[in-house]
C-alpha positions in Angstrom: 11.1 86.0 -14.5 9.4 86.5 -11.6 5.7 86.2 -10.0 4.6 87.8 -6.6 5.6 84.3 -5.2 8.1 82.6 -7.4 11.4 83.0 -8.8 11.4 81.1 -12.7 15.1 81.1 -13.4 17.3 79.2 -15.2 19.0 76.0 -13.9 21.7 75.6 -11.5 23.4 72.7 -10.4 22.3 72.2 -7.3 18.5 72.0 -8.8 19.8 68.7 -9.7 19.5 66.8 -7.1 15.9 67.8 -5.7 14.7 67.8 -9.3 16.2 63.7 -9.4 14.4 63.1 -6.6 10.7 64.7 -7.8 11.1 62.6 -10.6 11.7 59.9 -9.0 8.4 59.6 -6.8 5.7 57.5 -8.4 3.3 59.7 -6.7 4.6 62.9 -9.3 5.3 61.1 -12.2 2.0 59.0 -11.9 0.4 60.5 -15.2 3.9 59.7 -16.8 4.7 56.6 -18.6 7.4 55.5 -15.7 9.4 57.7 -12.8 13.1 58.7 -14.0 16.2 57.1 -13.4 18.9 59.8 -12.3 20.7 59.8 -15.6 17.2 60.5 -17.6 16.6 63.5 -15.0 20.1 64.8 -16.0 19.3 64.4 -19.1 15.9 66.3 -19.0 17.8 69.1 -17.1 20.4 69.4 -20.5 17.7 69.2 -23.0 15.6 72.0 -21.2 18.7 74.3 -21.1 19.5 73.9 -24.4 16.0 74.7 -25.5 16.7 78.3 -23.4 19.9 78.7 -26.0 17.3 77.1 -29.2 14.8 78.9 -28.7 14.6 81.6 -26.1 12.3 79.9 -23.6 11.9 76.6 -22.1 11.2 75.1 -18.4 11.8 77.8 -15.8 13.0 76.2 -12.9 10.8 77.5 -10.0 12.3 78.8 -6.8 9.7 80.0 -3.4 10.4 83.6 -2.8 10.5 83.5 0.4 12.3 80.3 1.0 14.7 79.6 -1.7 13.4 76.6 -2.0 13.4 74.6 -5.7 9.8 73.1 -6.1 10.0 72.1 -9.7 9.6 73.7 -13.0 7.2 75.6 -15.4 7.1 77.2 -18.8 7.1 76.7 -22.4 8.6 74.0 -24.6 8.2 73.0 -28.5 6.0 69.6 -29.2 7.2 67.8 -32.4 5.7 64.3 -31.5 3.3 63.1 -34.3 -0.2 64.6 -33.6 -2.6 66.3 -35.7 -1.4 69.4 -33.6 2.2 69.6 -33.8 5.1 71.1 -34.3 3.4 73.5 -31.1 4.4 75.2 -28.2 3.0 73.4 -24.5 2.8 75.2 -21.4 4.1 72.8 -18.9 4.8 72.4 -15.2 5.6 69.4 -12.9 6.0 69.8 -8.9 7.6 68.2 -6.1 4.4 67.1 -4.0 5.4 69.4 -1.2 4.2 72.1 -3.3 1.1 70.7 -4.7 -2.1 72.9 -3.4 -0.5 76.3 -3.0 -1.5 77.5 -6.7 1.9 77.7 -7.8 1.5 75.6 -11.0 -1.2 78.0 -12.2 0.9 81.0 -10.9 4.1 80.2 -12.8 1.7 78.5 -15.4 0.1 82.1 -15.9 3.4 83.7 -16.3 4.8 81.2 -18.6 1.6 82.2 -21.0 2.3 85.9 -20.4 5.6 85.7 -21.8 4.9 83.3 -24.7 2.2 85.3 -26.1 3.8 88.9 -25.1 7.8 88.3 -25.3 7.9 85.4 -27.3 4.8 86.2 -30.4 3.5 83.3 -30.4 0.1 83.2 -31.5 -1.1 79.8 -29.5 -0.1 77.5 -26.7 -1.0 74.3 -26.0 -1.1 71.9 -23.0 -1.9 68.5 -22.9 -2.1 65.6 -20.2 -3.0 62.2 -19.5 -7.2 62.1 -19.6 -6.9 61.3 -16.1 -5.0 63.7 -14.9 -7.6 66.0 -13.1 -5.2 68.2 -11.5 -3.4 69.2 -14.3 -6.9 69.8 -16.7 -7.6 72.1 -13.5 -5.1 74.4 -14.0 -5.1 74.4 -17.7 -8.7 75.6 -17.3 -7.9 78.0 -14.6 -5.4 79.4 -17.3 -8.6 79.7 -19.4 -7.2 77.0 -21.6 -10.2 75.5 -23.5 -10.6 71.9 -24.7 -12.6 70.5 -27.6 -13.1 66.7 -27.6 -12.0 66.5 -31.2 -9.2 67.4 -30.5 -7.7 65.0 -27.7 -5.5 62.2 -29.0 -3.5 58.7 -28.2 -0.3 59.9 -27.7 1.8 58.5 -30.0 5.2 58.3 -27.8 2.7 55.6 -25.8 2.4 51.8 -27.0 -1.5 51.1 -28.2 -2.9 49.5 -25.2 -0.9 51.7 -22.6 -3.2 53.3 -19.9 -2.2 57.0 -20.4 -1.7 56.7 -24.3 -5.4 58.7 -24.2 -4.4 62.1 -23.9 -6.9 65.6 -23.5 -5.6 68.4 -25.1 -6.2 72.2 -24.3 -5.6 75.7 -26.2 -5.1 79.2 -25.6 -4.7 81.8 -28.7 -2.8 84.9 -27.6 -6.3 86.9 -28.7 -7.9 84.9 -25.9 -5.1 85.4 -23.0 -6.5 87.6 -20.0 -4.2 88.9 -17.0 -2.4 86.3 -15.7 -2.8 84.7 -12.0 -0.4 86.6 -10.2 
């Protein structure tokens, strides 16, 4: 999958490394219970491949066109946590800071939606975040994602009194879905 900027590809081994090292800087994995350990960033990259093989989509890693370089990931993976709105389908992204303010999270964000509502059939996709995550509630409103207060949540993979355990949640039926950012 492409965008005019971004290669979304599948995983290679050498994303490993760079991807270990995003997740392991408190400043990315602020709205995130705790950064990653190598071993859980492994572990992440195994579980998003085998959702590719599950289900036919998951988290594209994202590659810069022009560069080559590998800034992260975006796409679409199945929430079963226990929440009013689940079993659903999140759009998701996480970058390496380098890349924050260039618009590539709504970019491969966009796409992602494009081909869960036209490849995959799914009728709605959801994204959700940490109540203060402002950056993240930007894009999914750029995306013209749409929240409704009754429907944010304590997360429920969060211990009661932890700080990001309120979570905002926002949704997109495939009706709704305009051209994507491109």
């Amino acid at each position: 999958m492409d965008t005019d900027r971004l290669i979304m590809r599948r995983w290679r081994e050498s994303d490993r490394e760079p991807f270990a090292a995003m997740n392991a800087d408190p400043e990315v994995m602020e709205h995130f219970p705790s950064p990653l350990t190598r071993a859980e960033s492994d572990a992440f990259v195994d579980k998003i491949e085998w959702g590719f093989g599950e289900y036919g989509f998951s988290l594209w890693a994202l590659e810069v066109r022009e560069t080559g370089d590998f800034i992260g990931f975006a796409g679409l993976i199945l929430q079963t946590f226990e929440a009013p709105f689940t079993p659903a389908v999140e759009v998701g992204w996480r970058l390496a800071r380098h890349a924050w303010g260039h618009g590539y999270a709504s970019e491969a964000g966009a796409r992602a939606l494009e081909y869960g509502f036209t490849e995959a059939g799914l009728e709605e996709i959801v994204s959700m975040t940490a109540v203060g995550n402002v950056r993240s509630r930007a894009v999914m409103e750029r995306l013209g994602m749409t929240r409704d207060p009754a429907d944010d949540f304590a997360h429920s993979r969060l211990p009661e009194a932890h700080p990001l355990r309120p979570h905002v949640l926002y949704r997109l039926r495939r009706d709704r879905f305009s051209t994507p950012l491109r």
